[in-house]
N, CA and C atoms as a LAMMPS dump frame, in Angstrom:
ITEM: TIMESTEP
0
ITEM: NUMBER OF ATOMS
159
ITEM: BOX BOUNDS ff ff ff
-5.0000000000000000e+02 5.0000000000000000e+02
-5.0000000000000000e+02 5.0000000000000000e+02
-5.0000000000000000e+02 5.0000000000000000e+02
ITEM: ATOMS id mol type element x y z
1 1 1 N 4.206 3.559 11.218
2 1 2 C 4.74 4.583 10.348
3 1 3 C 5.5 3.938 9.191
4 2 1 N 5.541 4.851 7.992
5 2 2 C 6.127 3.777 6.58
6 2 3 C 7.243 5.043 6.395
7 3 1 N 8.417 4.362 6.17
8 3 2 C 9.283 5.306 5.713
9 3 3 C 9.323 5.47 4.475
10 4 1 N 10.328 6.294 4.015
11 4 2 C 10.235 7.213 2.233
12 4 3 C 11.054 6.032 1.68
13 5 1 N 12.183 5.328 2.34
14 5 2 C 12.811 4.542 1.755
15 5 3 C 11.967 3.417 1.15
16 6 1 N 11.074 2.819 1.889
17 6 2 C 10.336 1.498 1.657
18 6 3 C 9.417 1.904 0.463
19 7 1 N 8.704 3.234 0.51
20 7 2 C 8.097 3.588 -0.348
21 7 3 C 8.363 3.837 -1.582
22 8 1 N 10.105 4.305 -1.68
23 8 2 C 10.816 4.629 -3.049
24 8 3 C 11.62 3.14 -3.188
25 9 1 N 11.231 2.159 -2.577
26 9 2 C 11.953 0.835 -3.099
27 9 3 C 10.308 -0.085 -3.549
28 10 1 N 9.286 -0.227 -3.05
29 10 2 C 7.992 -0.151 -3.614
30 10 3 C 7.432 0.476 -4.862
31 11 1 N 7.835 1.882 -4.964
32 11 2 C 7.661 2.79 -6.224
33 11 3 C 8.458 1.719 -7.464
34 12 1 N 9.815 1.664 -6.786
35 12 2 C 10.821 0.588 -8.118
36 12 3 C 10.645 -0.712 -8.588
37 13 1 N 9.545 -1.041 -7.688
38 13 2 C 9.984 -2.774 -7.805
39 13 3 C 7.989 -2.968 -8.91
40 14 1 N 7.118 -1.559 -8.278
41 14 2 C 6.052 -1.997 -9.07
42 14 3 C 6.28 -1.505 -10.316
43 15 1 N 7.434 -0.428 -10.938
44 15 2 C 7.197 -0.337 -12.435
45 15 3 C 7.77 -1.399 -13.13
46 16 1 N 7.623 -2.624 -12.938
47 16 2 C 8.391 -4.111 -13.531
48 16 3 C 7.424 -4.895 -13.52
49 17 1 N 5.884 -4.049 -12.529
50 17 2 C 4.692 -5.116 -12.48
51 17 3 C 4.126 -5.006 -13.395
52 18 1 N 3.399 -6.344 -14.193
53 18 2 C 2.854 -6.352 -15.476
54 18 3 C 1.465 -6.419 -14.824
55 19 1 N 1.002 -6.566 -13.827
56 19 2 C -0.623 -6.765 -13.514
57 19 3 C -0.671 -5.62 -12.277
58 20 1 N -2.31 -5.196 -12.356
59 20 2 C -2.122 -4.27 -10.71
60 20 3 C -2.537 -5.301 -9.598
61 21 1 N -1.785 -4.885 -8.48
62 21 2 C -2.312 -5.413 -7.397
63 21 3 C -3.61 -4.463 -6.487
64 22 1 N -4.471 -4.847 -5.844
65 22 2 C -5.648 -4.712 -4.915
66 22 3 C -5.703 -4.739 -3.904
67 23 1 N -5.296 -4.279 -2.808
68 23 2 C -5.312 -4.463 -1.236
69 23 3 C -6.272 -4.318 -0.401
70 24 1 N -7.168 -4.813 -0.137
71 24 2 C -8.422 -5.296 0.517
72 24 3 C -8.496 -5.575 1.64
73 25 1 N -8.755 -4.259 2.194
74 25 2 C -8.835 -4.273 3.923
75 25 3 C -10.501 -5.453 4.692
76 26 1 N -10.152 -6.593 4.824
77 26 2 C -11.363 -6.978 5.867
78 26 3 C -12.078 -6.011 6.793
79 27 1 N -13.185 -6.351 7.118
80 27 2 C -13.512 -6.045 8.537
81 27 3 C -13.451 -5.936 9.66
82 28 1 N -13.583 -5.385 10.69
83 28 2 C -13.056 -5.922 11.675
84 28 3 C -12.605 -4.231 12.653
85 29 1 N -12.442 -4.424 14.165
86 29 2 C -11.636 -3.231 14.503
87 29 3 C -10.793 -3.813 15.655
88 30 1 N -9.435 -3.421 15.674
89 30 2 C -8.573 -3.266 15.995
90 30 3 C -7.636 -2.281 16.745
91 31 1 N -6.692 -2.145 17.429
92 31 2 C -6.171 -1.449 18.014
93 31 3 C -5.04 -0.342 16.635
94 32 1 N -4.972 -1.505 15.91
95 32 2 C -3.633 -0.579 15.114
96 32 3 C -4.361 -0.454 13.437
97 33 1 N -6.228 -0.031 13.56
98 33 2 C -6.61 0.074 12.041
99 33 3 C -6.031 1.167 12.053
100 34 1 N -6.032 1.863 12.053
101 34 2 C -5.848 3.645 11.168
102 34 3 C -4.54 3.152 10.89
103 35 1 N -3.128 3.003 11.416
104 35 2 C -2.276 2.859 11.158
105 35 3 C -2.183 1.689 9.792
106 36 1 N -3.101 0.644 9.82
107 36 2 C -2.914 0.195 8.682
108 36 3 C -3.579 0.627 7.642
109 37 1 N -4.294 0.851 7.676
110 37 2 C -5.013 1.97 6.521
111 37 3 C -3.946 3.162 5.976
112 38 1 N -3.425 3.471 7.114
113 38 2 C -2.663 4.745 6.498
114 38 3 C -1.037 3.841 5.552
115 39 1 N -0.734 3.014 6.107
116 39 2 C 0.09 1.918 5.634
117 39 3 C 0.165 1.4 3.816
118 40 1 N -1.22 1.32 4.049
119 40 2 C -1.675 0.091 2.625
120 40 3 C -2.179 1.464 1.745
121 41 1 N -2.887 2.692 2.197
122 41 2 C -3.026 4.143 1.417
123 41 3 C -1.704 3.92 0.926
124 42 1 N -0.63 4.35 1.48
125 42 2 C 0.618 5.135 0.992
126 42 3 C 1.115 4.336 -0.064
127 43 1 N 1.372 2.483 0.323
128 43 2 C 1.87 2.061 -0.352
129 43 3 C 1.075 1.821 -1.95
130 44 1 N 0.095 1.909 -1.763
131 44 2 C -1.262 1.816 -2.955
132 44 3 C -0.71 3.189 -4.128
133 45 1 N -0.848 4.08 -2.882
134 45 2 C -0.071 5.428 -3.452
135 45 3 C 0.938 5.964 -4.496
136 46 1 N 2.216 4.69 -4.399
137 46 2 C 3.06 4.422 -4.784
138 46 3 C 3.353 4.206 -6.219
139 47 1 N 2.012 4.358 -7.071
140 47 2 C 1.66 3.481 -8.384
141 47 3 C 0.899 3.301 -8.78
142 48 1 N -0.143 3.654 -10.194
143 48 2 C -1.381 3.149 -10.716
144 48 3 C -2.144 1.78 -10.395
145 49 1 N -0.302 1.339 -10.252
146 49 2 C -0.654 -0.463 -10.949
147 49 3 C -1.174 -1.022 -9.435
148 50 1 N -1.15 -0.2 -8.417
149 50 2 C -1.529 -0.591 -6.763
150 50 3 C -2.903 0.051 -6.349
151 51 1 N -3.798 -0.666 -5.844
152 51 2 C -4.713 -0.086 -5.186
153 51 3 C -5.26 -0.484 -4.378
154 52 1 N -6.017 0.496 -3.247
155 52 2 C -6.156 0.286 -1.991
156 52 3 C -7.901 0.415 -1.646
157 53 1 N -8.967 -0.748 -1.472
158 53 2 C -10.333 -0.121 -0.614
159 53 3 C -10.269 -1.017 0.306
């Protein structure tokens, strides 16, 4: 689970980013994918300059 705090300190720290970042989930399955998917969504979420496939 991602809290609102991490997300509104994420929201602050990417409007200072001059490049976007890409978060690029591998392959693979796991016990805790959905949870990271839902993780790296939100934080992607957070900002143009972030994105998540």
């Amino acid at each position: 689970m991602i809290d609102q705090n991490l997300l509104d300190a994420v929201k602050t720290y990417s409007e200072n980013m001059t490049r976007p970042i890409t978060f690029v989930l591998g392959s693979g399955e796991h016990d805790k994918r959905a949870e990271l998917i839902d993780f790296l969504s939100k934080i992607a979420g957070t900002t143009d300059k972030n994105q998540f496939r």
